[in-house]
C-alpha positions as CSV (number, residue, x, y, z in Angstrom):
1,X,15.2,-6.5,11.2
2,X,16.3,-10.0,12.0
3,X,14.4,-12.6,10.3
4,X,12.5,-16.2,11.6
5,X,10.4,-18.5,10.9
6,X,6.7,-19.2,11.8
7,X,5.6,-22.4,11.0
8,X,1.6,-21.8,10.0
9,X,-0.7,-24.1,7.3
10,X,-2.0,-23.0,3.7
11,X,-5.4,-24.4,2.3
12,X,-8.4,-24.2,0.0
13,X,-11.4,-22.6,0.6
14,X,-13.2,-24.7,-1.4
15,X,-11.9,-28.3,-0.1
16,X,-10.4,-27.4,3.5
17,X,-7.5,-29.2,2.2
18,X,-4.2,-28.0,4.2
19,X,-0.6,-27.9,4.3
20,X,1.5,-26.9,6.9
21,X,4.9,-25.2,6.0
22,X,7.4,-23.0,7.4
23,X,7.6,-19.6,6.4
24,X,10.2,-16.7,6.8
25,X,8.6,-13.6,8.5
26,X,9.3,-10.6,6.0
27,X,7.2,-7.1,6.7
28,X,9.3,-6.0,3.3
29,X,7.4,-8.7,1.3
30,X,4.0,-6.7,0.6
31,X,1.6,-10.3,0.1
32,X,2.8,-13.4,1.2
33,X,4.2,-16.6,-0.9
34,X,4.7,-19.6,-1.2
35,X,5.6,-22.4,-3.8
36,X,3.5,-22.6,-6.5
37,X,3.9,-26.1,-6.6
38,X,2.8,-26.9,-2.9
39,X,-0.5,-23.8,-3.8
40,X,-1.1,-26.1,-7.4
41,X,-1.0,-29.7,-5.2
42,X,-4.0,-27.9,-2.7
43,X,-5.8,-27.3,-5.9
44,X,-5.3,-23.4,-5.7
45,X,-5.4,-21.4,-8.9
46,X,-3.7,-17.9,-9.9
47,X,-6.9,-15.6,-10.6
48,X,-4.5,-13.0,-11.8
49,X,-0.5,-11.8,-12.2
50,X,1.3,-9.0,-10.4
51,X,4.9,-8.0,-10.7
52,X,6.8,-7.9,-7.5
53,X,10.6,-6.3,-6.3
54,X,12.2,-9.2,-5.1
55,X,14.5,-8.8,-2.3
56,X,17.7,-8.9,-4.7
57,X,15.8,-5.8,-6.9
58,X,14.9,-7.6,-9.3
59,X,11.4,-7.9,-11.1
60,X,9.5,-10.8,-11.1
61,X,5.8,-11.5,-12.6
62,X,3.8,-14.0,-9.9
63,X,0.5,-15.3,-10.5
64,X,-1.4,-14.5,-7.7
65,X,-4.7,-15.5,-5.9
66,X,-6.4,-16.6,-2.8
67,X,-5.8,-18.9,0.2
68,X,-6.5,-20.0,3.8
69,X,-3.8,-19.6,5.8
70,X,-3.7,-20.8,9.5
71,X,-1.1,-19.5,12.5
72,X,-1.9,-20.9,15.5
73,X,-5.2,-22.6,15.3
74,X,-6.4,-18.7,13.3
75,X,-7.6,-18.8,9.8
76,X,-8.3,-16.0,7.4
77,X,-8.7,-15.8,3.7
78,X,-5.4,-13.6,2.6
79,X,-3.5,-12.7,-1.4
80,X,-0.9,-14.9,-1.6
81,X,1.9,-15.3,-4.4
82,X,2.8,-18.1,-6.2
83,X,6.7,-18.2,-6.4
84,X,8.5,-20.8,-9.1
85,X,10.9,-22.3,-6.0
86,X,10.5,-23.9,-2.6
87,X,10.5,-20.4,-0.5
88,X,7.4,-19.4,1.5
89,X,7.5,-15.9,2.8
90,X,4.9,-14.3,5.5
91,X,4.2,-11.2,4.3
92,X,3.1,-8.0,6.0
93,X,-0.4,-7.8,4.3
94,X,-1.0,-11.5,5.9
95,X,0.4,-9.7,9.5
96,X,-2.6,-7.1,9.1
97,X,-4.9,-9.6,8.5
98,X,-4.1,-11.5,11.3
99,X,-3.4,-8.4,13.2
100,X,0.0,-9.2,14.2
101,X,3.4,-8.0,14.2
102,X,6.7,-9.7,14.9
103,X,8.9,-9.0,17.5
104,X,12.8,-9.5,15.9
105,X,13.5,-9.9,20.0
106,X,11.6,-12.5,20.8
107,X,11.0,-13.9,17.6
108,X,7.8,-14.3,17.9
109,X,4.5,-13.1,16.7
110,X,2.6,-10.8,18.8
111,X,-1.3,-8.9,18.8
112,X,-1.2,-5.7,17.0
113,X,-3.4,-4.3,19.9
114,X,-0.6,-5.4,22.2
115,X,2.0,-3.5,20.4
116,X,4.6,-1.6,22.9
117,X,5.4,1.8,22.7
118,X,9.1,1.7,23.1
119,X,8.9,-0.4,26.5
120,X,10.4,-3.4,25.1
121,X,7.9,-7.0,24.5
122,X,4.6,-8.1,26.2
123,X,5.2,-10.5,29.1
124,X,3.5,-13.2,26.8
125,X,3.9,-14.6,23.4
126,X,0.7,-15.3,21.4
127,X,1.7,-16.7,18.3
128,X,4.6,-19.4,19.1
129,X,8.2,-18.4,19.6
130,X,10.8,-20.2,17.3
């Protein structure tokens, strides 16, 4: 699949505080992640660790916990990762929360429920092209 970017914000439930950041779309990457310094400066908190597969097949133990995260003027409450270096990845449970799937084509994000069978894109974008 060829990878992009979707430039969406991460916050705190608790303060509304935000930060917007650009992220690479990966359906591989099971939650999605982020720096753990940008998730510590909005006051976010690991309430837990997982380990994770990283894309090189390595193993990797993350703390992990909750966010806001906003694409396109959308915000849902979704895991996120806290990862030790600057990378922020969109991962696919994020997509499902959102109900979205990317579209290597367009690059772009589009509704689930818009989905084609086969036929190629919608006529529209929904979630920004990049």
């Amino acid at each position: 699949m060829r990878l992009f970017r979707q430039t969406l914000k991460v916050g705190n439930p608790q303060t509304n505080d935000f930060a917007e950041i650009d992220a690479m779309v990966d359906t591989e990457a099971t939650d999605s992640m982020f720096p753990q310094s940008l998730l510590n400066s909005l006051g976010l908190q690991p309430i837990t660790a997982y380990t994770y597969q990283l894309a090189d097949g390595s193993l990797a133990e993350l703390p992990y916990g909750m966010a806001l995260i906003e694409i396109k003027g959308e915000t849902r409450h979704c895991p996120v990762a806290f990862r030790p270096d600057n990378d922020a990845l969109l991962g696919a449970t994020t997509l499902a929360i959102f109900k979205l799937m990317p579209d290597p084509n367009t690059m772009a994000l589009w509704p689930a429920s818009h989905s084609p069978l086969g036929g190629g894109a919608p006529p529209w974008p929904v979630v920004g092209t990049q």
